[in-house]
N, C-alpha and C positions, 0 to 999 in steps of 0.2 A: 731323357725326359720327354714328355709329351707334350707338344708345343699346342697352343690356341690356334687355330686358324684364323689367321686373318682376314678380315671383312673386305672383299675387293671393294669396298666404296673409300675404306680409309687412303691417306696421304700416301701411304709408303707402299699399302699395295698397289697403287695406280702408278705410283712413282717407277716400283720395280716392274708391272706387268710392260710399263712402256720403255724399259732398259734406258733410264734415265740418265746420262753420265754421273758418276762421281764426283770426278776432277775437276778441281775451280770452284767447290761451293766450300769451304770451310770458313770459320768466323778469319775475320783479319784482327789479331792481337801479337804483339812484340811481347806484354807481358801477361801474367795472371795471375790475381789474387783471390784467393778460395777459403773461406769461410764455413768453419764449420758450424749448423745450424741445423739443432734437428729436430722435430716436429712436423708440423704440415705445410706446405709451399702453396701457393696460388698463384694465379697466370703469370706475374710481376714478380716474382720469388722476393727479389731484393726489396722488394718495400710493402708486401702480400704475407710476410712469414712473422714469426713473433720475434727474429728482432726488431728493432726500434726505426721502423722506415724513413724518418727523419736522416740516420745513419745508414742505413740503405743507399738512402738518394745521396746521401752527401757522398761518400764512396767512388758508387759510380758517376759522379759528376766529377770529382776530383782525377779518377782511374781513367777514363775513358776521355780523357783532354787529353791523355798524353798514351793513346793505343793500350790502353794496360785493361782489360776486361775483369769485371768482378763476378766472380760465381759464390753460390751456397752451395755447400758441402757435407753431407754422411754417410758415415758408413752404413753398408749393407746390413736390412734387418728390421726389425720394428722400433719406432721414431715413436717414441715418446717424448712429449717436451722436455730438454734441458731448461734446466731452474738458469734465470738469470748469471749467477755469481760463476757460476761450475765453466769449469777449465776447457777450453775447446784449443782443437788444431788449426792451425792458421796454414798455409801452402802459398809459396810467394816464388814464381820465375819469368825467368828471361829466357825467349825461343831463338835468339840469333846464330845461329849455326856456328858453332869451333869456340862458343865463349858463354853457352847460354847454363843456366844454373836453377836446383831446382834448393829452396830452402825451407824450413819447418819453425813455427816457436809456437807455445800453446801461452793462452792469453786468457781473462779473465773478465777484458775491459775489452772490446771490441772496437771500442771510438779509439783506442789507443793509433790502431789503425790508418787514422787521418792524418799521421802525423810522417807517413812516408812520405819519401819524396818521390812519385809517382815518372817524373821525369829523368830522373838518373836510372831507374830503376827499367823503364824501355831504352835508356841509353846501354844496358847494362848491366849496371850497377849494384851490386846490393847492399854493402857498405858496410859488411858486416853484420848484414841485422839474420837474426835465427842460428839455426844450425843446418849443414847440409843434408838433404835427403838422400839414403845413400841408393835409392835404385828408382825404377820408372813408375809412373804413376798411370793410371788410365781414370778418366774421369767419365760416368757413364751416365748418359740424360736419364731419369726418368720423372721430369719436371710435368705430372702427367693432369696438372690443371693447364698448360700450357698448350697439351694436342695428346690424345689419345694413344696415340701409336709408341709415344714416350713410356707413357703409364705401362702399356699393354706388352711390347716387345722389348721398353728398356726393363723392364718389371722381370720379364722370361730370361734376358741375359741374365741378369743381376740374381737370379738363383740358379741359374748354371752354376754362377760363379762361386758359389757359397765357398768361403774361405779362403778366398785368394786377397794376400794382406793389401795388395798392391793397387785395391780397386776401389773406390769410390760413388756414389753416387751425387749426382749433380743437376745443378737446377741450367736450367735452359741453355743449351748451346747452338743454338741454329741449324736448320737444317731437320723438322721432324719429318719431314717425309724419309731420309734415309735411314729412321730410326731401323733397328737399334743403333744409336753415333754416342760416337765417344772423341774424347780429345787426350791423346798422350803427354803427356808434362815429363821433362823438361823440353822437348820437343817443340811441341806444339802440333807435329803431324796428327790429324783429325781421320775418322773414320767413319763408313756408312754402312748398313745389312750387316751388321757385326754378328759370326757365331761363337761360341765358346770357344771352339778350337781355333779362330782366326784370333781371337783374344791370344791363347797362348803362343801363337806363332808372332804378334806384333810385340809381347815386353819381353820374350826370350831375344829375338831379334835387339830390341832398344837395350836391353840387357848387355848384347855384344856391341855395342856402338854402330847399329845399326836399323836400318827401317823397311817395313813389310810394307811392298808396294801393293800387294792386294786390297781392293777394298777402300784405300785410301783417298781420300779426297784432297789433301792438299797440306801444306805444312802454314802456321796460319801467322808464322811474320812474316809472310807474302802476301799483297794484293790476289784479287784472282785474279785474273792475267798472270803474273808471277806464280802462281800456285800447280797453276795448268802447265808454263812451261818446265816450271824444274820438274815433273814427273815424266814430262815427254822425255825429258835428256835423260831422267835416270833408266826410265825403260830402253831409250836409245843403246844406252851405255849396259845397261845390267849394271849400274853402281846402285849398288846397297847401303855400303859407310853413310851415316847421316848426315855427317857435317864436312863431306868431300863437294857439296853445292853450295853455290849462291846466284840470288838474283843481284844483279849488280845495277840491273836501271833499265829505262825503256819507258812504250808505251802502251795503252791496254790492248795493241795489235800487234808492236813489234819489240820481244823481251830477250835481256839483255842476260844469258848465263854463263858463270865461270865454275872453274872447276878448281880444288886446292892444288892441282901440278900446273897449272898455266893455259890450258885448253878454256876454248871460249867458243861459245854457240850465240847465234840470234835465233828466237824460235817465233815462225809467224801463229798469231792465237787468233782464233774466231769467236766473237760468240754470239749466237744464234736462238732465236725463237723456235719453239717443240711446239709439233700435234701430237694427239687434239690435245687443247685445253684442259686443266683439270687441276684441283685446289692444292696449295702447297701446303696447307695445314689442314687438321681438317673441321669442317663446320663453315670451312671458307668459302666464297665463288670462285667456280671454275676459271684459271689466267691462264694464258700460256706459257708454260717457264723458260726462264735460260739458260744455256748450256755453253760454256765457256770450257774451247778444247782446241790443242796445239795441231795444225794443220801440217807445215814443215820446222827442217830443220836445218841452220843453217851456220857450217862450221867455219867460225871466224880467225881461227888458230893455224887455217892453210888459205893463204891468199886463192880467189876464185875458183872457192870449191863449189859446188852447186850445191843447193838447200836438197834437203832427202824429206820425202814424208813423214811425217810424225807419228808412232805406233798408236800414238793415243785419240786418233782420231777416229 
């Protein structure tokens, strides 16, 4: 296909022309609830779209007390308004690595909704509610009231992709400068400069219980700090399994990972001010962004080992 050239003024090509890091910007959410809504979005999707933004706001006020992030959800293709009453997909998981779940129920009532319990549910939990979803999900921005680069390059992926069941499009996930981004469910591992073929190398990979470290920006029931080191340790390591890591604790300079056989790292993080300046969305004033990346690394499973450089710096 014939890509648009992108405008060197926008977010993402300034982002990419100054080889911006990745690693450490993903949303931070333990869980996600995804609504399907389709028609037209505006900047606020949740409370800017023709559901009921009263339920919008109630939502993510309820979701987002307890790390759980609410998105809008459709499929790839032309977005005609759904009629009120008509049957929509609901998408409800937990990213906690060796326990995390991805679930489905189609609903009619959307307010039904408010009646999760939004706390067990990042505990975890799902309690039974839906039925399992049996394969990976990729949620792809193109929230394109929200920044340009969404509309323009999530727009290009999302007809690459024509027919791939397993893709979604989605209203705002942070990060439009590395449009085209996406975030993988059950996961939660997030992506930036998405191309088609990185698409199919990230849900073949989640497909086999495992995760494509290209590209990616972080797994997002991690803090960043947390996000930036477990990617240092998996490149360290060349671990691929996705739920052979965890961040176990620390602080947003000195983080705490384990491995599922017993091995343990501390990984020192920096993060740091970029030149020059230049807008993270676009239509914005020029800021200087941060870049949050794992400097050493340091293996706590052999007493007074020396820390070793971290690849991801």
């Amino acid at each position: 296909m014939q890509h648009t050239t992108a405008d060197p003024a926008t977010c993402a090509a300034l982002s990419t022309a100054h080889a911006e890091p990745l690693t450490g910007t993903a949303a931070v959410a333990r869980g996600w609830l995804c609504l399907e809504q389709r028609g037209p979005w505006g900047r606020n999707a949740l409370v800017q779209s023709h559901l009921d933004p009263e339920l919008g706001r109630a939502l993510d006020a309820k979701a987002s007390e307890h790390g759980v992030r609410v998105q809008l959800i459709r499929h790839p293709g032309r977005h005609a308004d759904t009629p009120e009453a008509t049957a929509r997909r609901v998408l409800l998981a937990n990213t906690a690595p060796g326990s995390g779940w991805l679930r489905e129920l189609t609903t009619t009532d959307p307010a039904e909704l408010l009646d999760l319990d939004f706390e067990r549910i990042a505990a975890g939990h799902h309690d039974g509610w839906g039925r399992p979803v049996a394969g990976p999900v990729l949620l792809v921005c193109t929230n394109g009231r929200r920044d340009r680069c969404c509309a323009v390059l999530g727009r290009e992926l999302i007809n690459d992709l024509a027919g791939e069941d397993a893709i979604w499009e989605t209203s705002h996930t942070g990060g439009h400068r590395f449009a085209p981004a996406a975030v993988l469910l059950p996961s939660g591992y997030t992506y930036g400069r998405l191309t088609a073929e990185a698409v199919g190398k990230i849900l073949s990979a989640a497909a086999a219980g495992e995760v494509a470290l290209e590209l990616c920006r972080g797994r997002s029931t991690w803090n960043h700090a947390g996000q930036a080191a477990e990617l240092a340790v998996r490149e360290h390591l060349g671990e691929h399994r996705a739920d052979a890591l965890r961040v176990t604790g620390g602080t947003a300079e000195l983080v705490d990972v384990a491995h599922q056989d017993g091995r343990r790292w501390q990984v020192t993080v920096r993060t740091r001010e970029l030149d020059p300046p230049r807008p993270n969305s676009c239509g914005k004033a020029a800021v200087r962004p941060t870049a949050t990346t794992a400097v050493a690394i340091t293996d706590r499973s052999t007493p007074n080992r020396p820390p070793r450089p971290a690849s991801s710096e």
